[in-house]
C-alpha positions as CSV (number, residue, x, y, z in Angstrom):
1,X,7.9,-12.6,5.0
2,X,5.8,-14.6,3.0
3,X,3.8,-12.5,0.5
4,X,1.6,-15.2,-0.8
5,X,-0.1,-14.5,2.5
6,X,-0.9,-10.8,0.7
7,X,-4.7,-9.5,0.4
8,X,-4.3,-6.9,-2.0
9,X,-6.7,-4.0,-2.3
10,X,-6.0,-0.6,-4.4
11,X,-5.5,2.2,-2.0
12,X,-8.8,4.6,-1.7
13,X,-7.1,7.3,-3.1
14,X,-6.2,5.6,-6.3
15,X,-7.8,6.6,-9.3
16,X,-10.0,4.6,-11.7
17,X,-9.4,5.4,-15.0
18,X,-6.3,3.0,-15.0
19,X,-3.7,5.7,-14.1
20,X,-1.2,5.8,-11.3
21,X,-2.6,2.9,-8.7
22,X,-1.3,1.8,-5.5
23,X,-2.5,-1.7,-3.9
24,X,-1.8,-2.4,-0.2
25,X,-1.6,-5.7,1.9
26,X,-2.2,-4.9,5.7
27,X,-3.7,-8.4,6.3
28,X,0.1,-9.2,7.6
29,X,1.1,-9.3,11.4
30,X,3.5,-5.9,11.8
31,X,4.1,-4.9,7.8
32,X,2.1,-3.2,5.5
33,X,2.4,-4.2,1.7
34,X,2.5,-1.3,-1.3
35,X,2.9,-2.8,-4.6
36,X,2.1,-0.8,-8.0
37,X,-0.8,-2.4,-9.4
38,X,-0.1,-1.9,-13.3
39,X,3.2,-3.9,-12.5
40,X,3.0,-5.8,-9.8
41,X,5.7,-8.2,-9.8
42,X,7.9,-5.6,-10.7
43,X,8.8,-5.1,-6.7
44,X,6.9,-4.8,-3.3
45,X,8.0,-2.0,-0.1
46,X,7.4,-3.4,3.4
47,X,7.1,-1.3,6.1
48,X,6.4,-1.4,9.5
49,X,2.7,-1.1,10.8
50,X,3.3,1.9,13.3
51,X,5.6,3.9,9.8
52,X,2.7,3.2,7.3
53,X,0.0,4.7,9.5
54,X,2.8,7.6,10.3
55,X,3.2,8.2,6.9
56,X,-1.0,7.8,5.6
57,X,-1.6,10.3,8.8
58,X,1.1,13.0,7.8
59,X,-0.5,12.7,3.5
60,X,-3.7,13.4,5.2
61,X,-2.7,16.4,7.0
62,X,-1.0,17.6,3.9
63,X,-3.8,17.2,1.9
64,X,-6.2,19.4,4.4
């Protein structure tokens, strides 16, 4: 995978006062990118397209 590919954006439930952010790279054929945007070369998770949009659709649900 070649992660230079990457189009970062923070996630939309991120805050903005510079606490606990998320970015995520979906640009990428099949994977879905989450990095930690205060550190980011510290390490990236991959996952598959179909078990990100599993995983954002169950946090929504919780959330309601």
């Amino acid at each position: 995978m070649e992660l230079t590919d990457a189009r970062w954006r923070t996630a939309t439930r991120s805050s903005n006062n510079g606490g606990d952010c998320v970015e995520v790279a979906d640009n990428l054929p099949g994977r879905v990118l989450v990095r930690d945007s205060k550190d980011p070369d510290r390490g990236t998770l991959a996952f598959t397209s179909a078990a990100w949009h599993a995983f954002v659709e169950q946090a929504r649900r919780l959330q309601s």
